[in-house]
Structure formats: C-alpha cells, structure tokens
GUKE-521032 format. One record per residue: x, y, z of N, C-alpha, C in turn. Coordinates in steps of 0.2 Angstrom, whole numbers, padded with zeros to 4 digits, always signed. Layout:
N
XYZXYZXYZ ...
// end
This chain:
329
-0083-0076-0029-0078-0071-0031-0074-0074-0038 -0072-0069-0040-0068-0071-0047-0059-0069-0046 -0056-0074-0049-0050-0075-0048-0046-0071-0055 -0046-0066-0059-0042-0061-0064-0033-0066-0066 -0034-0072-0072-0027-0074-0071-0025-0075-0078 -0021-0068-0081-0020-0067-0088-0012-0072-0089 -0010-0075-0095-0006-0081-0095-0005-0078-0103 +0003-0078-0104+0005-0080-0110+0012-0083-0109 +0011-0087-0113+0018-0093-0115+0021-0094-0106 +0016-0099-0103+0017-0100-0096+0016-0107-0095 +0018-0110-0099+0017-0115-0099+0021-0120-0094 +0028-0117-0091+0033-0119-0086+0030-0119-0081 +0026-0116-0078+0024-0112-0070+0017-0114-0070 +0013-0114-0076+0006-0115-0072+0002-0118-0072 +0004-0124-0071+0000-0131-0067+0001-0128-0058 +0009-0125-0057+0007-0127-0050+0004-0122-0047 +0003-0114-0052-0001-0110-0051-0008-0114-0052 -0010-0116-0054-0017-0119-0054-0019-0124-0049 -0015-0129-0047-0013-0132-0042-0014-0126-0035 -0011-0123-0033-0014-0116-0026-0020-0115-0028 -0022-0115-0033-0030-0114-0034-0033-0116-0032 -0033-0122-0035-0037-0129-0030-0036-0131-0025 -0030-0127-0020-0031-0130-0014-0035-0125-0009 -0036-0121-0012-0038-0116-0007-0046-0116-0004 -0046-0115+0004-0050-0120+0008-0057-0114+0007 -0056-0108+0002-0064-0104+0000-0066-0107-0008 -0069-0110-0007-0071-0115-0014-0075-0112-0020 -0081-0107-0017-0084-0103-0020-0080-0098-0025 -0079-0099-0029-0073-0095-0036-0076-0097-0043 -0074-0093-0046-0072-0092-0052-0066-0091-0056 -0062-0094-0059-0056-0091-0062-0055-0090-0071 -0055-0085-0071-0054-0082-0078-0046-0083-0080 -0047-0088-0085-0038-0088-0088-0039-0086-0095 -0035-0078-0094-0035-0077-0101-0029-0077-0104 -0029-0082-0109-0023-0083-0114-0022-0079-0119 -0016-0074-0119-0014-0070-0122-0012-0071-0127 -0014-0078-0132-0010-0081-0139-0006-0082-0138 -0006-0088-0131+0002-0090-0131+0004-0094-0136 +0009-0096-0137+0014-0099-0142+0018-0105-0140 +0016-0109-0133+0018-0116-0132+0012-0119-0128 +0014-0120-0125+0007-0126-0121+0004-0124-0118 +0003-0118-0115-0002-0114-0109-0010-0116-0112 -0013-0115-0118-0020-0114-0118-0020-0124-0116 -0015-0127-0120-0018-0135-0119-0019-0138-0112 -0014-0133-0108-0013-0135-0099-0019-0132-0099 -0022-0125-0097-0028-0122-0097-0036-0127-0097 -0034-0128-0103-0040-0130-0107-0042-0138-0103 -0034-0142-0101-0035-0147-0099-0039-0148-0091 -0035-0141-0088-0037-0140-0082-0045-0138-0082 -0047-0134-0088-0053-0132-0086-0059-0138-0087 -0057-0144-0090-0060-0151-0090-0062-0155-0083 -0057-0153-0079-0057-0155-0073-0060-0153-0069 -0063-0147-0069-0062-0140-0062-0066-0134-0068 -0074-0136-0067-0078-0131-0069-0077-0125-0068 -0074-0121-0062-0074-0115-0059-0067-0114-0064 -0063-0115-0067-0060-0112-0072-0063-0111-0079 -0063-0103-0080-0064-0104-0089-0060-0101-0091 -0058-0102-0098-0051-0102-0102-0056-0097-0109 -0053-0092-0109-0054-0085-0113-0047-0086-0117 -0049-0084-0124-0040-0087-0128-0044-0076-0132 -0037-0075-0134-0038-0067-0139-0031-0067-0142 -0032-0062-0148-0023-0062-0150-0023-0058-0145 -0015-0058-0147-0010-0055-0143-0010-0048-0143 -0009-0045-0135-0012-0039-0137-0008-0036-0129 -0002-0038-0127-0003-0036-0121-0005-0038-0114 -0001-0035-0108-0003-0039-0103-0010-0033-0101 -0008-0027-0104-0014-0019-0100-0019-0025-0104 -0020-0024-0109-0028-0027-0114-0031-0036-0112 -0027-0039-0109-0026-0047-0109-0032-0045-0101 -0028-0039-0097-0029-0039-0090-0039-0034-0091 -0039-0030-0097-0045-0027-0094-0049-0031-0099 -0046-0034-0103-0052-0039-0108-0054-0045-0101 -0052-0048-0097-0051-0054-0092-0056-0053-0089 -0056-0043-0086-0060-0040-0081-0068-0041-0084 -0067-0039-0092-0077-0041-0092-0077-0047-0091 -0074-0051-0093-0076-0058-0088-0078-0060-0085 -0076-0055-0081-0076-0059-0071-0085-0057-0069 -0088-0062-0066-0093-0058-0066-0095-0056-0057 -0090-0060-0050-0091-0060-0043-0091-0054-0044 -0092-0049-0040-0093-0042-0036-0086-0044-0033 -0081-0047-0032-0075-0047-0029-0069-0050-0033 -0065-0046-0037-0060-0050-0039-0052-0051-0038 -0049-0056-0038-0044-0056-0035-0038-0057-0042 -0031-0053-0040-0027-0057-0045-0022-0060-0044 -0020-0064-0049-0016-0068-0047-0012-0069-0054 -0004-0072-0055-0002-0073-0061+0001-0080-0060 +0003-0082-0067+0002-0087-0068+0009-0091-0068 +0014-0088-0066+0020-0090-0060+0020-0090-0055 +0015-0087-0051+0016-0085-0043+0013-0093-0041 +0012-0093-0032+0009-0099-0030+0006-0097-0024 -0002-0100-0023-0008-0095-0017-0005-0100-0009 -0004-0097-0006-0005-0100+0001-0014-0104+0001 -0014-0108+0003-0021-0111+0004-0027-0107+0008 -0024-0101+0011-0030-0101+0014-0031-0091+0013 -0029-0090+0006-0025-0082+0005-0034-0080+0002 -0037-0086-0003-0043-0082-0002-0050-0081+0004 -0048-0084+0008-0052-0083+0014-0051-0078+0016 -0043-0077+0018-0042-0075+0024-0044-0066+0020 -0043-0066+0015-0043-0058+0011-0052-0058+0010 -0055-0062+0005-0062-0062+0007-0064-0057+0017 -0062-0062+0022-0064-0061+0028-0062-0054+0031 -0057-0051+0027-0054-0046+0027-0058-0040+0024 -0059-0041+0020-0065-0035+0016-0071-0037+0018 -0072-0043+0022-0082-0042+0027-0080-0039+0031 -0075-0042+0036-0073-0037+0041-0074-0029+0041 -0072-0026+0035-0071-0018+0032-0073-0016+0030 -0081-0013+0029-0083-0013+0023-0080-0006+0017 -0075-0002+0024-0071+0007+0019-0069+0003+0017 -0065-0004+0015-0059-0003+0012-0061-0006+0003 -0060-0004-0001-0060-0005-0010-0055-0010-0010 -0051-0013-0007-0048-0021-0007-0040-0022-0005 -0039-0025-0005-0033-0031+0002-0030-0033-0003 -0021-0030-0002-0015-0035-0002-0015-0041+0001 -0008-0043+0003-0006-0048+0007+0001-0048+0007 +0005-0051+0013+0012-0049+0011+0015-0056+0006 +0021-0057+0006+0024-0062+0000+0029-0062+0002 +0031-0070-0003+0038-0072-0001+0042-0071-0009 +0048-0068-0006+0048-0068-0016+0053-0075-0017 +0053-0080-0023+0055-0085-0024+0059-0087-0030 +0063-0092-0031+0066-0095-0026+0072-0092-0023 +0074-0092-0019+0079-0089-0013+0084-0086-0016 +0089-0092-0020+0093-0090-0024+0095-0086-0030 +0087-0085-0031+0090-0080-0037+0088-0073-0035 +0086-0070-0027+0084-0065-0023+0091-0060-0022 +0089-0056-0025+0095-0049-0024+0093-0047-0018 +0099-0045-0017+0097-0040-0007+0094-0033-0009 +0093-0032-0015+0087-0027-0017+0080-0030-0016 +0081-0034-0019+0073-0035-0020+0072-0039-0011 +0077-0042-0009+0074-0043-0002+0072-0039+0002 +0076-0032+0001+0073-0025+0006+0069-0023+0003 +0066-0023-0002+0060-0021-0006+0054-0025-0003 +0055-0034-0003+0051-0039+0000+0050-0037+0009 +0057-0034+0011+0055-0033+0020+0048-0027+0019 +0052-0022+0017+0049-0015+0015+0041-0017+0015 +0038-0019+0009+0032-0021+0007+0028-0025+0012 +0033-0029+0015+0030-0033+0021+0029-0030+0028 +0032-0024+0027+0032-0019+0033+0026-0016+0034 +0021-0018+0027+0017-0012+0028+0008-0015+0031 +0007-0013+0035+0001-0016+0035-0007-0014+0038 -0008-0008+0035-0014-0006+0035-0015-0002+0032 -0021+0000+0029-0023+0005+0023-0022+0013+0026 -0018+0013+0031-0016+0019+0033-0008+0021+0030 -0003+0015+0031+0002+0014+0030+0003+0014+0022 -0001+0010+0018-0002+0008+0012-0002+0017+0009 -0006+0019+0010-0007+0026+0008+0000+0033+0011 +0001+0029+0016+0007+0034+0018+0012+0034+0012 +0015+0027+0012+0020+0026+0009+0018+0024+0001 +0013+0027-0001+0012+0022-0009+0015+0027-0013 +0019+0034-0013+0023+0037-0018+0032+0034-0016 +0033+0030-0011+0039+0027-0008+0039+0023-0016 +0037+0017-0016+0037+0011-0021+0029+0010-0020 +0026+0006-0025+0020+0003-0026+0019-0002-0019 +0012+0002-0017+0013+0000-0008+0011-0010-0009 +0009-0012-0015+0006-0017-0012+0006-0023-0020 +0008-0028-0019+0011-0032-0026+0003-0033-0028 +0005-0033-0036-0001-0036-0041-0002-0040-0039 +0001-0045-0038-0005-0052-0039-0006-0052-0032 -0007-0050-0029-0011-0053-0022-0017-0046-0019 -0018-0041-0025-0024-0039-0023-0030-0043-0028 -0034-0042-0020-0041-0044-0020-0045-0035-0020 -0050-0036-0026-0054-0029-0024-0061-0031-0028 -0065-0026-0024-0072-0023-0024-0073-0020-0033 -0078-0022-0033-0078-0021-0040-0077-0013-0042 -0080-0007-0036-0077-0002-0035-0069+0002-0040 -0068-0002-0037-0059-0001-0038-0058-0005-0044 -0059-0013-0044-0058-0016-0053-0062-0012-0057 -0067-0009-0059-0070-0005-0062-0065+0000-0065 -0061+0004-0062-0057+0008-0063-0052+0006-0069 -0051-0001-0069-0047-0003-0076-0041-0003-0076 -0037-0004-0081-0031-0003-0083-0029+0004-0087 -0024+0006-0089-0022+0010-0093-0014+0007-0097 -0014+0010-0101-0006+0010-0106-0003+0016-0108 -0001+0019-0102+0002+0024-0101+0010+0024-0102 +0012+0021-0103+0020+0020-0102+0022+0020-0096 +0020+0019-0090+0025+0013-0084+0021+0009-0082 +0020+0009-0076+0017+0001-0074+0010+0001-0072 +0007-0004-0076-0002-0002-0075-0004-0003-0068 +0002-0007-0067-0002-0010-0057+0000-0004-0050 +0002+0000-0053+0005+0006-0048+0000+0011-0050 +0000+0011-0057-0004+0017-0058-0010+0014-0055 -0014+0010-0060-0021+0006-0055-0024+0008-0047 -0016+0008-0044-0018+0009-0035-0017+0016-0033 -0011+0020-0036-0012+0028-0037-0018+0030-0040 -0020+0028-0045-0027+0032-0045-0032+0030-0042 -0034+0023-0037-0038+0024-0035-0038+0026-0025 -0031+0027-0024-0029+0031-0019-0033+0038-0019 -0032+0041-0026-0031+0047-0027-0039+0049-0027 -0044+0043-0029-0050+0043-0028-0054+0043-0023 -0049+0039-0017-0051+0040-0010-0054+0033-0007 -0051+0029-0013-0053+0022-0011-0046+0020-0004 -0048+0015+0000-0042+0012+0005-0041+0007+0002 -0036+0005+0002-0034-0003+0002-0027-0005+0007 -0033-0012+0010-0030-0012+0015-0022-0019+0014 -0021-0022+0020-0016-0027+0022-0018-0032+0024 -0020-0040+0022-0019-0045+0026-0011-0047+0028 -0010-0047+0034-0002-0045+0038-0001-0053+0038 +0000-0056+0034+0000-0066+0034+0006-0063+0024 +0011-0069+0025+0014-0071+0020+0009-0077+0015 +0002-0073+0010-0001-0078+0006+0000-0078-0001 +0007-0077-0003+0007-0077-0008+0015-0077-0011 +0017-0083-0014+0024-0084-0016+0026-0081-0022 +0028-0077-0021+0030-0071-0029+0036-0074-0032 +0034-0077-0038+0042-0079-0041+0047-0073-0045 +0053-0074-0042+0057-0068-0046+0060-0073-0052 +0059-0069-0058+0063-0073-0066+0066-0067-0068 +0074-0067-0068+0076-0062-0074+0073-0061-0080 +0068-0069-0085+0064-0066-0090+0058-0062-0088 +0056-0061-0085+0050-0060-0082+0048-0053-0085 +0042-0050-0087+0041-0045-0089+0041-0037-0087 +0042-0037-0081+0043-0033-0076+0052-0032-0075 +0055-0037-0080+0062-0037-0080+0063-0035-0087 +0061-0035-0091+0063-0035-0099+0058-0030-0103 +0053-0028-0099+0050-0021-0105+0050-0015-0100 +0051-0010-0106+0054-0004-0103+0049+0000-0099 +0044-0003-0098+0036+0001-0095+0038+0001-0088 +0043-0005-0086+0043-0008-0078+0053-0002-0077 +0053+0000-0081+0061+0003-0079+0059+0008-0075 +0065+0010-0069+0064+0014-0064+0062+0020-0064 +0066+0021-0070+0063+0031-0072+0056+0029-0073 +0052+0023-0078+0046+0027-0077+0042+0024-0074 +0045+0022-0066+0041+0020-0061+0043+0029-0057 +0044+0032-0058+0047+0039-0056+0044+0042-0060 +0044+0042-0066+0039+0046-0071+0030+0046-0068 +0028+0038-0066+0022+0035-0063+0022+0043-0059 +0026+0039-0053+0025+0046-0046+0023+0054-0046 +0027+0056-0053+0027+0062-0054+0020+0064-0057 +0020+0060-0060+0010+0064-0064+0007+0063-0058 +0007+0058-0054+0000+0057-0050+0002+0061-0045 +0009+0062-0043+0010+0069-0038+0005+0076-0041 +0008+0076-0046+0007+0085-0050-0001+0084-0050 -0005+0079-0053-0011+0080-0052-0016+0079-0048 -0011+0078-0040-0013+0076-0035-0011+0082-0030 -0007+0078-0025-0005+0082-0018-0002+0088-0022 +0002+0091-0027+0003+0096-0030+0001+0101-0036 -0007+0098-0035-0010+0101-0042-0013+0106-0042 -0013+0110-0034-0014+0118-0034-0008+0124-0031 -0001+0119-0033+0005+0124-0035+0010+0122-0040 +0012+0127-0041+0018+0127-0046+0025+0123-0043 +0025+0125-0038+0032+0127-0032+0031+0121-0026 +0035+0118-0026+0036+0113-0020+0043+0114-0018 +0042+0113-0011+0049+0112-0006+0051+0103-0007 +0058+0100-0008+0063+0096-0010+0068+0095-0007 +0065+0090-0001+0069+0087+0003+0075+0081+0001 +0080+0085-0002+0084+0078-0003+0086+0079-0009 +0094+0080-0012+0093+0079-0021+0101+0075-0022 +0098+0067-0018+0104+0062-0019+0101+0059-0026 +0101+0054-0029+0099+0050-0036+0090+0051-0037 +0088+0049-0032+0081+0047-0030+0077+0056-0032 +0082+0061-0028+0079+0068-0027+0079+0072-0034 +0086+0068-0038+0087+0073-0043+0083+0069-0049 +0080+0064-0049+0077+0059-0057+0070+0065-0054 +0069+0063-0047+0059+0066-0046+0061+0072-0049 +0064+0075-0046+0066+0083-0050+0063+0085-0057 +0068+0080-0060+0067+0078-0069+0062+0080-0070 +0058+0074-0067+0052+0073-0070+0045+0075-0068 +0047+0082-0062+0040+0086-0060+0041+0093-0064 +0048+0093-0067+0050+0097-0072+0046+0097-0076 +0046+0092-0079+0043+0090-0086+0035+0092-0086 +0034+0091-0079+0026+0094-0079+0025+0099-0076 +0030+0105-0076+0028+0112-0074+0030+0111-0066 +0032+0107-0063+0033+0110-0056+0040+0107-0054 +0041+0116-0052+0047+0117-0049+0050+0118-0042 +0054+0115-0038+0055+0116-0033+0059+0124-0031 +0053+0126-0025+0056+0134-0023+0062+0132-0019 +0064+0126-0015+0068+0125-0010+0073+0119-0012 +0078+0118-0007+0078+0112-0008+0081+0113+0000 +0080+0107+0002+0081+0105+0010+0087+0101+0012 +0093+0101+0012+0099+0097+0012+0102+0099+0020 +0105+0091+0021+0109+0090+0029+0117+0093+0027 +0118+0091+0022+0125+0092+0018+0125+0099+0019 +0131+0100+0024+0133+0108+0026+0136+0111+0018 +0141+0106+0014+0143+0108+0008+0140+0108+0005 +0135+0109+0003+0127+0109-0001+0123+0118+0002 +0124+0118+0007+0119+0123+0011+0122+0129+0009 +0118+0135+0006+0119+0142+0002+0119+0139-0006 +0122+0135-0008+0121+0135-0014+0116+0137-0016 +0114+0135-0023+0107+0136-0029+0108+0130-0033 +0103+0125-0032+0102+0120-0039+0095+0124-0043 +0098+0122-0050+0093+0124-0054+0087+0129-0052 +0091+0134-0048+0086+0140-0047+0084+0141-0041 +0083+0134-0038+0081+0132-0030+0088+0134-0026 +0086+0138-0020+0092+0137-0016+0090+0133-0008 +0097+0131-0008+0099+0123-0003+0098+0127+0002 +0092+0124+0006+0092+0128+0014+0095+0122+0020 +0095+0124+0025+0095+0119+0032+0087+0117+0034 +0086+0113+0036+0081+0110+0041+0075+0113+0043 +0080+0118+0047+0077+0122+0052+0074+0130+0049 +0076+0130+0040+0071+0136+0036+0063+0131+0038 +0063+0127+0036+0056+0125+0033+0049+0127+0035 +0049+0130+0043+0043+0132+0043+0042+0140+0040 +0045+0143+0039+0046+0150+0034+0044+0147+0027 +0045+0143+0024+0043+0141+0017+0038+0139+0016 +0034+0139+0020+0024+0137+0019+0022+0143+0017 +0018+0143+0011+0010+0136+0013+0015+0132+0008 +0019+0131+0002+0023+0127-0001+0021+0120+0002 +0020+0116-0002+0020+0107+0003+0026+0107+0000 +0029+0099+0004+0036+0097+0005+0034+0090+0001 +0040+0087-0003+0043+0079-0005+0047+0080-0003 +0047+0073+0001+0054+0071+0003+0057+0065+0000 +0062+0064-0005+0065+0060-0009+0069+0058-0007 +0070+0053+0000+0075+0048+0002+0073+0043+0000 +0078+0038-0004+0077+0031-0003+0078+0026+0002 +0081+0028+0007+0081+0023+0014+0076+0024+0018 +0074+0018+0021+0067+0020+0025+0069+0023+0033 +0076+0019+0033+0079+0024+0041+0078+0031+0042 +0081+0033+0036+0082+0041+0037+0075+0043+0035 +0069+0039+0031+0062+0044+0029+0060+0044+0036 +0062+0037+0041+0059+0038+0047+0061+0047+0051 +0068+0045+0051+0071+0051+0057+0067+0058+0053 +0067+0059+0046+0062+0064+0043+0056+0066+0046 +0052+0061+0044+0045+0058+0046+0045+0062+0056 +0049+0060+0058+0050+0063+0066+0051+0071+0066 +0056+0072+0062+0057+0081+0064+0052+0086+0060 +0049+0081+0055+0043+0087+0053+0037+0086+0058 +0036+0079+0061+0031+0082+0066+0033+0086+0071 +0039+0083+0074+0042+0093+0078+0038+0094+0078 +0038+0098+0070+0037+0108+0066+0031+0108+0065 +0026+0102+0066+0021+0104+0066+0017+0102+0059 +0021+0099+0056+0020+0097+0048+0016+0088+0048 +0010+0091+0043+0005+0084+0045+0008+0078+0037 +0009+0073+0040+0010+0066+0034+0004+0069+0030 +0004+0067+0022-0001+0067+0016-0003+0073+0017 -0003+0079+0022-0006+0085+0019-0002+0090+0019 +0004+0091+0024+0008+0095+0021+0013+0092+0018 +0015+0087+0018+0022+0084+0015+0019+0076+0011 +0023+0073+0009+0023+0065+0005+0032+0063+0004 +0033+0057+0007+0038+0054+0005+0039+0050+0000 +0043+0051-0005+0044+0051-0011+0052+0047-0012 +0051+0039-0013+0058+0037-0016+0061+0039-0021 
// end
C-alpha cells in the first residue's frame, strides 16, 4: 500500500510523523513524501530519512499548493491501496493493519476512516472537542453517509482508499478539497467505512492551514454542502422544505439561493415564528409536513441532540433518512 504524505515547511513535526511510520506492525508500504518547495528543513529531514527506510521516497515540485502537492503525490503512489496521512499528525502503531484488515473484511466499501485524538489537549476548544466526540460517534459507512452534509464525516488524514475512490482526485474549487473528495464520492455511490479504534493523533495548530486559508472558512464549508446538495439530493427540484432558520438554517439558505433553490417552507418549533413568511417561504408547524411532499426536506440544526429528536418525529410521519430528508449543519 502507499502511504499519500504532502509536506511544506514541516520541518517541526515530521520526524515524529515519520517515526509512527516506522512503527507500524503492516511493514509492506510505500511512502510518498511530497515536498511542496519547503523553505526550511523538511526535504533535508525527508531525504535523510529516505536513506534510512527505502519504503520512503521523497518527490520535491515548486510550490503549488496543498490541492496540486496532493494529486501530483497521487501519481506517485503506485499500491492499489492508498492511505493519507500529514506531516504533523501521529499513526497509532497498528492504524495501517487494522484499516488494510478493514477493507479485506468489506470488499463494498471504496475506504476507511478511523477515529482521532485531536492534540495537544491544551490548545483543544470545546468546539473542536464536540467536533472530535461527533466524528468519533460515527462508525459505519451507513452513519458516515447519513451524517456527511452535518460536517465532513471522516478526518483526511486517516483515510485509507481503493484506488476506486483516489482516482477521483482532488479539485480547487474554493472550499475544502477533503470534503468535497468524500462528497463526491458519496455521491458516486462509493461506502466508506469506520475503524471504531482511536488510530490517529490529529494535531490542532492555530497556524495550521485549515486555520489560516479562507478555502477551510465556514461559509465555504456551507457553500461545499450546498452544490453537492443542488447537484445531488436536490437536483430534480427547485423547491425544498427548511427545517430550521437558526445561523446554521439561514447561511444554507444563502447559499442554495445562489444556486437556484428555494425553500417552499420553512419548518419552525418557535410558536413566534409560526405564520410568518421569510423570504417568500411561509414558517409552518411540525405537523404541516406531510401535506408538503413530494418537496424533500433539510434539516439545518446544529446540535446533534435536537437532529436526533428530528431524525425520531419524521420517522413518525413516515419520512425515509437520505431519501426524503438530509440533515444539514
């Protein structure tokens, strides 16, 4: 299998990423280190390490990017299985067996997460810790596909996939190429599954570039959800029902706007809300909803409590997950 490990100016973090490499008890690998033109000592660590440890090779390119860094890396690799990793995180010792063993197991699934620990403790916002319970909640390519327009069901660096699914590539579409990646091959009808094991140490850095370039900002992780909705679950209507217009309900709104879809409804518990009209939509109760079909439903809550107690009253009424409705953060 081949290891996908793009590197610019990492020179702080990646011996002891390369270090989990080498400890890990599947020895059969390949690791692609593609250096992005860093600018301090990454290719000399690289280059020193690949002296040591044949199964690394070190690819150097100008600077072009993580999208370009990631799909130049990809013709690299040459295993039928590739996994990624980055070059601040750290591998639990036994994350590529047990995900290899995970995809013999299965042959439906196009490739396996794993849960994560995000690191180090102290610099963890109780955001990203309910983000990390969240993502750790989830675990099986049934779950993965339920929840993957909630937040991006499953962290980049700890998918492993069939060449199936890395074939697909990256894009530079202006939000995040690792969401869109698993959105579109959702959408293609590939599974990807969960190893329910914490094998991979996710370092949180406020420099970090999911911190600092605007592709990872939350609108256009919202903008992300809304194309691959409109092209997806709602690409044979204009009109959707709109469960919800707290922050979450009114940005999605925005931005299915921008692509021609307008909500006929909107679904509100707020008795002060109910008869109104937003933007053309009028605020119903609960209990319209079955009178508003064939209309499919988003549900735009951000707490998983209340997507639960949701998720409960539309099966009531008879309403199917993924085919009449999607839960939508």
């Amino acid at each position: 299998m081949s290891v996908l490990l793009p590197a610019w100016n990492a020179a702080s973090t990646l011996r002891p990423c390369l270090a989990s490499l080498g400890r890990q008890t599947l020895v059969d690998w390949e690791c692609v280190l593609l250096d992005d033109d860093s600018t301090d000592d990454t290719a000399a660590i690289a280059a020193d390490h690949a002296r040591r440890d044949a199964r690394l090779r070190v690819v150097s390119r100008p600077h072009g990017g993580i999208v370009a860094a990631l799909n130049e890396g990809l013709l690299h690799c040459r295993a039928p299985l590739v996994a990624r990793m980055d070059a601040d995180d750290l591998m639990h010792h036994d994350r590529l067996a047990a995900q290899v063993a995970a995809l013999e197991q299965d042959a439906t699934l196009a490739a396996v997460g794993c849960h994560v620990r995000l690191f180090p403790r102290a610099s963890v916002s109780p955001r990203l810790r309910e983000y990390e319970a969240w993502i750790n909640g989830l675990g099986s390519a049934d779950s993965v596909a339920r929840d993957a327009f909630v937040e991006c069901p499953v962290a980049h660096p700890t998918l492993m996939m069939r060449r199936e699914m890395a074939d697909l590539g990256y894009r530079d579409v202006g939000w995040p190429e690792d969401y869109d990646l698993v959105l579109r091959a959702l959408a293609a009808g590939l599974r990807i599954g969960v190893v329910r094991r914490r094998l991979l140490a996710w370092r949180h850095r406020p420099d970090s570039l999911s911190r600092r370039d605007e592709r990872y900002a939350v609108a256009r992780f919202t903008d992300c959800k809304a194309h691959h909705l409109a092209t997806g679950f709602l690409a044979d209507d204009a009109r959707y029902v709109l469960w919800g217009y707290g922050r979450t309900g009114r940005e999605l709104r925005r931005a299915l706007a921008a692509l021609g879809k307008t909500p006929s409804h909107i679904v509100e518990v707020m008795p002060t809300r109910i008869g109104n009209t937003i933007h053309g939509a009028p605020v119903v109760p609960i209990h319209a909803l079955p009178a508003l079909a064939p209309h499919r439903i988003v549900v735009s809550v951000a707490r998983a409590g209340p997507r639960t107690e949701i998720r409960a009253a539309l099966a009531a009424m008879g309403f199917v997950d993924g085919a009449d409705y999607v839960c939508a953060a």
